[in-house]
Steps between C-alpha positions, in 0.01 A plus 500: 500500500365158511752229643546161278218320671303777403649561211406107359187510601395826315719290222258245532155669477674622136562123413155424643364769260671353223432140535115581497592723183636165332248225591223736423707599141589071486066402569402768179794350285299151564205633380623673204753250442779798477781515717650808331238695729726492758709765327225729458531490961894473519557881562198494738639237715798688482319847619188348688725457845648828480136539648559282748816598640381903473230374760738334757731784472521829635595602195509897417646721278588623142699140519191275597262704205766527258497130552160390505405734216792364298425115554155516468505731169765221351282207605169597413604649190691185342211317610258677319746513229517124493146435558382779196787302252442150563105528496375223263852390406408170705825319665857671381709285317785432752235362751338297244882363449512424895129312469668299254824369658285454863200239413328334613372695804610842388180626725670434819851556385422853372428591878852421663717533124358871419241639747746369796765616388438813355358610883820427642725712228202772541530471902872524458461820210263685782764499794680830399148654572467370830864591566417858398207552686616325822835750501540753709761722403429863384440517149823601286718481182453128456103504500493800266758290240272185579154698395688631193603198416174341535324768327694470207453119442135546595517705179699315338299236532126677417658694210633173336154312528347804357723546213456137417140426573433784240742372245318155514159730533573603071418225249796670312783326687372160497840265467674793575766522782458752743838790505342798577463730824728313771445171305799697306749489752403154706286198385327493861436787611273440698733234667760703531265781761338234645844390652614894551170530674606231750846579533339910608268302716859349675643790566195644655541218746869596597426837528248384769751327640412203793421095491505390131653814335809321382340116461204659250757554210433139449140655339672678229786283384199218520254764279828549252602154458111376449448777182851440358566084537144407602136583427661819306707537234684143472124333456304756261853482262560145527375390130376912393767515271429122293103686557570838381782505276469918508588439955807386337659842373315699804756265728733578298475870533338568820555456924352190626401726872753742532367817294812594236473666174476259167757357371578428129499210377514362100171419453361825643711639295 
């Protein structure tokens, strides 16, 4: 068990790792004049120092593999997810929004307003990890309900980009609003296990017990409050409905995160 001195600087080689994640991510969105790459790296900055800390820890264990399997799986996964559905989209339209309100100069600003400050929520997001592999009690009820947990959203989260990258895949549903699969009983998803796989991730960390077990449940309530008020649902359903008049009765009859079943409502009816 590392003490805190230790225990920072291991911290630190993850933020290290992540900072060279961001200006690297921040030099190609100069080039191709797209900051909206840096979403296509968020979940690797998030996972990328889980290799870090796994070196400066004697880390062992169904815990430490369950862990670095887990995170690694979820990162490179939504990466590729986000690289495969964005490819020659150019620059998403709520970063073309922030371009607007932040000229002149947008260049430079893009490095501290997004690529900054997305490597300090994704530094933040990776401490559970660290907290989990750094631990060193024996492995117990809490770690198995934490690898459920995270299991399930991972799942969550894979099936729900599946289901909807092969509704959008059939030239039949063009204008149409996706309601099928788990789209059904939540609008997000995908949301929804992204912040169940965090919240597993958590209590994989108490279970370990040790320096930053109780501290990292900043990392999910952060995760949760970015997809629901945020980056998440608040900004892709800000105007959808005055877009999509169709959103409007899905709202009206389904979850926003939370899955639930349907509700009636009288125009579904």
């Amino acid at each position: 068990m590392p003490d805190f001195s230790s225990f920072l600087h291991i911290a630190l080689g993850g933020l290290a790792l992540i900072a060279a994640l961001a200006v690297g991510t921040w030099i190609a969105s100069l080039v191709q004049r797209d900051a909206s790459l840096v979403d296509r790296m968020w979940s690797l900055m998030i996972a990328g120092p889980t290799l870090v800390y796994a070196a400066q820890t004697s880390w062992s264990g169904p815990r430490a593999f369950a862990v670095l399997a887990l995170v690694l799986a979820w990162g490179i996964r939504l990466a590729a997810y986000i690289t495969w559905r964005n490819w020659g989209h150019g620059e998403d339209r709520r970063y073309q929004q922030i371009r607007e309100r932040n000229q002149p100069n947008f260049a430079f600003k893009s490095l501290y307003l997004i690529f900054a400050l997305q490597m300090v929520l994704a530094w933040i997001v990776s401490a559970p990890t660290l907290a989990a592999l750094a631990g060193d009690r024996a492995f117990g009820v809490l770690d198995v309900a934490g690898i459920v947990v995270a299991l399930v959203g991972f799942l969550f989260e894979a099936i729900g980009d599946a289901q909807m990258a092969a509704f959008k895949g059939d030239p039949a549903n063009k204008g149409r609003v996706m309601d099928r699969g788990l789209w059904r009983f939540t609008r997000h998803p995908n949301y929804f296990g992204e912040a169940c796989f965090w919240w597993g991730i958590w209590l994989v960390a108490i279970g370990a017990g040790g320096l930053g077990a109780i501290w990292t449940l900043v990392s999910p309530l952060m995760m949760t409050v970015l997809l629901l008020k945020v980056s998440g649902v608040a900004m892709l359903e800000k105007d959808i409905g005055e877009r999509r008049p169709a959103y409007r009765d899905y709202i009206a009859r389904t979850n926003a995160f939370i899955p639930g079943p349907p509700r009636r409502n009288e125009a579904s009816a």
